[in-house]
C-alpha positions in Angstrom: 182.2 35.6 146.4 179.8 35.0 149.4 181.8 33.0 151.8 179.5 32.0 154.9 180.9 32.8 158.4 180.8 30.2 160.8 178.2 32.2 162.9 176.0 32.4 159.7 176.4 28.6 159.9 175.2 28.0 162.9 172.4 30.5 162.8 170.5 27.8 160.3 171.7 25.0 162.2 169.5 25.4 165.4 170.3 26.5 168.8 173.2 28.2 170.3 174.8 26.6 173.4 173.5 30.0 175.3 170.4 29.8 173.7 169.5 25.7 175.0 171.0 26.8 178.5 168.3 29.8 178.8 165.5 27.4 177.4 166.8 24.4 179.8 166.7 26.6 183.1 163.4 28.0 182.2 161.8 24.4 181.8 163.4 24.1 185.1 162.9 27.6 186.9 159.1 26.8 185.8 159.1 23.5 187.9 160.3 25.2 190.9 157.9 28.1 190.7 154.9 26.1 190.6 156.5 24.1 193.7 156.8 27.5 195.3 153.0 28.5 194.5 152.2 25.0 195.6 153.6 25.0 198.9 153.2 28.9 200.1 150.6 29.6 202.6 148.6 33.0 201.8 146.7 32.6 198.6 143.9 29.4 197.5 144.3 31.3 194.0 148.0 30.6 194.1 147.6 27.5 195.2 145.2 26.5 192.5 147.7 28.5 189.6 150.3 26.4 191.3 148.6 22.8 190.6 147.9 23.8 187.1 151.4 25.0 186.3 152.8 21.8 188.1 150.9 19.9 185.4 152.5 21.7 182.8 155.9 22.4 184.0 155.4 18.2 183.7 154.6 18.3 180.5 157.9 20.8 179.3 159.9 18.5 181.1 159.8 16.1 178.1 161.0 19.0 175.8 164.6 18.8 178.0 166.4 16.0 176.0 166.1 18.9 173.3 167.3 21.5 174.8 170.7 21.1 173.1 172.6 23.0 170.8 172.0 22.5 167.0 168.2 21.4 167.6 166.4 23.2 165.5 163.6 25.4 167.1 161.1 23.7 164.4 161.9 19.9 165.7 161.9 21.7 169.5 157.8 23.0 168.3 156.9 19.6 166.7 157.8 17.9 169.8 156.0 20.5 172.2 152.9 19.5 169.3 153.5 15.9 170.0 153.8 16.2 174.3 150.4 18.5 173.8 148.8 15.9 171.5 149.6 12.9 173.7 148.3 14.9 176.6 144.8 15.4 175.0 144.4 12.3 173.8 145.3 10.7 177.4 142.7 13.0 179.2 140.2 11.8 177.2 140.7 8.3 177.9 141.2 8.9 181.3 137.7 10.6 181.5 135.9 7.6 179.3 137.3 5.5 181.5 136.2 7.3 184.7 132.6 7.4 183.0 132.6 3.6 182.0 133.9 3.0 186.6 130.6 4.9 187.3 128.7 3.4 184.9 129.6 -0.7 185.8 130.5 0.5 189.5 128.7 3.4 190.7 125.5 3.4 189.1 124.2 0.0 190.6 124.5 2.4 193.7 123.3 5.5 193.1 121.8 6.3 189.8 123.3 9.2 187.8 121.6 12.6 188.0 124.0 14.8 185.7 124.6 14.5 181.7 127.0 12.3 180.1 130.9 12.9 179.5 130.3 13.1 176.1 127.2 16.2 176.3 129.8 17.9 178.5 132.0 21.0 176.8 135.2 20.9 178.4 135.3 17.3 176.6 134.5 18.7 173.2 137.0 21.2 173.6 139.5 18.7 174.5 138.5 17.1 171.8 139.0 20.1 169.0 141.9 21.0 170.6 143.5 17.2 169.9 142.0 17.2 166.6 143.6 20.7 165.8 147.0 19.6 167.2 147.3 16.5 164.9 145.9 18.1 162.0 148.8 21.4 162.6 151.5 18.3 163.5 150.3 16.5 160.1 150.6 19.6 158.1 154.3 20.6 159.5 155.5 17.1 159.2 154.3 17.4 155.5 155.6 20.6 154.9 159.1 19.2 156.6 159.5 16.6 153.9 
């Protein structure tokens, strides 16, 4: 006669009220410390850790409609998949589209003297990385149902 305690009820059922709090204030406490690195005056590292964290700290700020009690830390993941996805996807465009500005608007002034976006790493990389994310999101979405 296994009766299941409320507690052991709510373990499987997603997030404890303490447990969204934490992860809300840390979405937030991770704003405000990349403000701080942003606006101190000693270090250009800082500085620099500061405008990439600001970036991301943006980017966890769409996780905070879920930081409620009962979500699920697997629906919390696939939406941290989705914001990381939509982020990849939306730097490449934005770096075809500042190729295809130089090409129609630049290059009838100056003609290029580096390689392509496309030859470049960082963009394959990008690339992978957005290729890997929506294969993993495919696969847990899959597994999910």
């Amino acid at each position: 006669m296994s009766e299941e305690t409320p507690a052991a009820s709510r373990a499987g059922a997603g997030m404890s009220p303490p447990a969204a709090q934490r992860l809300e204030w840390t979405f937030i406490g991770l704003g405000i410390l990349a403000l701080a690195l942003i606006f101190q005056p000693f270090s250009l590292t800082l500085y620099g850790l500061g405008c990439a964290l600001v970036v991301f700290a943006g980017l966890a700020n769409n996780l905070l409609p879920l930081c409620q009690p009962g979500v699920t830390y697997r629906s919390l993941f696939i939406a941290a998949l989705i914001v990381a996805l939509a982020f990849c996807v939306i730097m490449l465009i934005s770096i075809s589209a500042a190729h295809l500005y130089g090409v129609f608007f630049v290059n009838a002034i100056a003609p290029a003297t580096g390689d392509p976006f496309y030859l470049q790493p960082f963009v394959w990389g990008v690339a992978a990385a957005a290729i890997a994310l929506a294969v993993l999101l495919t696969a847990l979405v899959r597994s999910q149902n």
